[in-house]
C-alpha positions in Angstrom: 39.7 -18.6 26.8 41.6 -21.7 27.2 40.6 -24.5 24.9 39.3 -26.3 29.0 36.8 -23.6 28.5 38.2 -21.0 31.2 38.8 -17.6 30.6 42.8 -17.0 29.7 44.3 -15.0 32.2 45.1 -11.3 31.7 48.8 -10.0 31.1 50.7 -8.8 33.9 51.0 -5.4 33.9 54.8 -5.5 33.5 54.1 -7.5 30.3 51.7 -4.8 29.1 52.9 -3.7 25.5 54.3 -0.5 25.5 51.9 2.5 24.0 53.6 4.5 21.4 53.4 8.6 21.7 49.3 9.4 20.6 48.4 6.1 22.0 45.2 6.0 24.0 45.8 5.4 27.7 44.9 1.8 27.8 44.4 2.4 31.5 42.0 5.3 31.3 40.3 3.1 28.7 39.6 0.2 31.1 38.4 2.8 34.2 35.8 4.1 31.4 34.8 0.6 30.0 34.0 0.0 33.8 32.2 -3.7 34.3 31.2 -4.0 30.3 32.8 -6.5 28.4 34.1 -5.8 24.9 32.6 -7.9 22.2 33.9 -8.6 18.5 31.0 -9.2 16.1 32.3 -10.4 12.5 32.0 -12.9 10.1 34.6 -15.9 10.2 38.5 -15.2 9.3 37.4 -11.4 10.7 40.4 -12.0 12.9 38.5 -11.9 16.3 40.3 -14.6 18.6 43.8 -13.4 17.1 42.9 -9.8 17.6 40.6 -10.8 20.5 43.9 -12.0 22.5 45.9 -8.9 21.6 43.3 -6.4 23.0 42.7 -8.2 25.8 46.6 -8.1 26.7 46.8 -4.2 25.7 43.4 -3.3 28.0 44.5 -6.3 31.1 41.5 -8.0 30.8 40.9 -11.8 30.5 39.8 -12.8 26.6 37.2 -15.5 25.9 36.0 -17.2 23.0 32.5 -18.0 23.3 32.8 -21.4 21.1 34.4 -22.6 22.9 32.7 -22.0 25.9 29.8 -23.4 24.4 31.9 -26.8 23.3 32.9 -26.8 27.4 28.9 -26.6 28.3 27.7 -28.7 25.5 31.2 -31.6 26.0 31.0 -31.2 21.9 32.9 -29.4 19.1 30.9 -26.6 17.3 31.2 -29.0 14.2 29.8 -32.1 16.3 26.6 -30.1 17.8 25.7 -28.7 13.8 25.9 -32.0 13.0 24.6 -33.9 15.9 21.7 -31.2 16.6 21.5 -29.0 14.1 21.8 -25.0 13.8 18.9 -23.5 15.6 20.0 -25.9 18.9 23.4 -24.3 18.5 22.2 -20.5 18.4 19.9 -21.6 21.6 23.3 -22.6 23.6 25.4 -19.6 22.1 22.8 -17.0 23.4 22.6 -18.8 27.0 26.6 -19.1 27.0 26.8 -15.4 25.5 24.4 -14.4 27.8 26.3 -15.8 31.1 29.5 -14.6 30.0 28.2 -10.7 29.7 27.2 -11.1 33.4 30.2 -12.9 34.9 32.7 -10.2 32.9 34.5 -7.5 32.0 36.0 -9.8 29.3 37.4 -8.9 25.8 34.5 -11.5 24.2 35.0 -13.2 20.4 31.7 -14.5 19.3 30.6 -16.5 16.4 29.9 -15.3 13.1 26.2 -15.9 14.0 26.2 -14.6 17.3 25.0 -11.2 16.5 22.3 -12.1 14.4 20.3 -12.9 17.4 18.2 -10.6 18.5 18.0 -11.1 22.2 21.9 -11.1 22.2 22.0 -7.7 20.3 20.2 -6.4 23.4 21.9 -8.3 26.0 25.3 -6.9 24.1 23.9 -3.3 24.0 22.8 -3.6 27.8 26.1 -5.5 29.3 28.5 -4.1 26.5 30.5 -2.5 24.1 29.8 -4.1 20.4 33.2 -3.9 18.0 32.6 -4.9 14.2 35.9 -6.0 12.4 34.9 -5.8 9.1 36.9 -7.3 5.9 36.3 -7.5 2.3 35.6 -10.9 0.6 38.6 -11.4 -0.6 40.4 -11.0 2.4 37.8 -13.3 4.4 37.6 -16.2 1.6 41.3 -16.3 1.2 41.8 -16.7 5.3 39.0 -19.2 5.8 40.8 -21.5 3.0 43.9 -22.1 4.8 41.3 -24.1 7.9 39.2 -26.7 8.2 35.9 -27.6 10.7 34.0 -24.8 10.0 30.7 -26.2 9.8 29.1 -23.4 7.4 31.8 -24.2 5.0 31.5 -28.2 4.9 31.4 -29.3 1.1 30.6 -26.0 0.1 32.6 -23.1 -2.4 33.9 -20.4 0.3 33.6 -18.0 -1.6 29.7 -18.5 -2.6 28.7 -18.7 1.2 30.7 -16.0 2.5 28.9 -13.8 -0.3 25.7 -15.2 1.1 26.8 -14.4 4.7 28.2 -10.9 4.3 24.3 -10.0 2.1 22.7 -11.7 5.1 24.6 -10.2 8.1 26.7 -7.1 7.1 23.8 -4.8 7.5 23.2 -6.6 11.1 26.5 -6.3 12.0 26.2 -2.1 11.0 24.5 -1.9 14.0 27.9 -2.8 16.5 28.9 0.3 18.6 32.0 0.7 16.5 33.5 -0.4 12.7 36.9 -1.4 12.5 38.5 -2.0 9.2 40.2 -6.0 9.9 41.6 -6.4 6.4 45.4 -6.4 4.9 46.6 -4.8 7.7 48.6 -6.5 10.8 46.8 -8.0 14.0 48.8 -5.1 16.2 47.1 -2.3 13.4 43.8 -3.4 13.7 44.4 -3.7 17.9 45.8 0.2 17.4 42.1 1.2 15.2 39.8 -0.5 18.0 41.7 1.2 20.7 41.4 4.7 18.9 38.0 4.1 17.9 37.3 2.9 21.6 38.3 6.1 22.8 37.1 8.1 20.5 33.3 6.2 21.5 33.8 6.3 25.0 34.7 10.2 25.1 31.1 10.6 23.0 29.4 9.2 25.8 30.9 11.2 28.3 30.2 14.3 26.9 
């Protein structure tokens, strides 16, 4: 999604990349995906726009960010409505905008850290679609949420202290995503190359 709050338009298919031999057929994938939207479930610095954006290209489907569809509907920044509102009014608007955007797609969909944790969303996500966990070790998390700023659960905080917190808290949440991908050291492309596999591979199981 543009930062206007629209979805960003899907690829061309002449711009599609190119699959390499032993590539799933990202066009048999989309046919079996069928009206579901693809959602990324992760804790911040997962990599879920940046990957998001790739997948979306690979599969010719639009990709969305769901903050900031909820900045469009709320005509704040996530770090304005924490700190204008509070939390639990934030969660309320990101399961109403998560919500809409499972009925108006098939998108590849990024959603907050806390997203997930909802219940109601859970089952909205397991009803409408197909739930992808990119998983990464502290480490790799603390040392890409220090390079940026405005994220609220960080303000005046020691990164590495909350994300600790976080991953206690909403790792064994997260566990219950339709599929585990590993988002650490490796490239952006990589980790689009494991989702699509595992995709497949999850897709196939249902079908048999």
């Amino acid at each position: 999604m543009t930062r206007s709050g629209k979805p960003a338009e899907a690829a061309p298919k002449s711009e599609t990349a190119m699959a390499a031999p032993g590539d799933p057929d990202a066009g048999a994938l989309r046919s079996l995906i069928g009206a579901r939207s693809l959602v990324l479930v992760g804790l911040m610095g997962a990599g879920k726009t940046t990957v998001g954006k790739r997948l979306a290209h690979r599969l010719g489907l639009s990709f969305v960010d769901a903050d900031a569809a909820i900045e469009e509907a709320a005509g704040e920044s996530v770090s304005e409505i924490f700190e204008n509102h509070g939390e639990q009014y934030f969660r309320e608007g990101e399961r109403r905008v998560i919500a809409r955007l499972l009925d108006e797609g098939p998108y590849v969909l990024a959603t907050g850290g806390g997203a997930f944790m909802d219940e109601g969303t859970r089952e909205n996500v397991a009803a409408k679609g197909i739930s992808v966990w990119l998983h990464a070790d502290l480490s790799v998390l603390v040392e890409r949420v220090s390079r940026r700023g405005g994220r609220p659960l960080l303000r005046k905080k020691d990164p590495a202290k909350v994300m600790k917190d976080l991953m206690e808290a909403r790792y064994p949440i997260y566990a219950q995503a339709d599929i585990r991908v590993e988002s650490g050291e490796s490239s952006h492309d990589a980790v689009v190359d494991a989702i699509l596999h595992a995709l497949k591979d999850y897709l196939e199981g249902q079908n048999r």
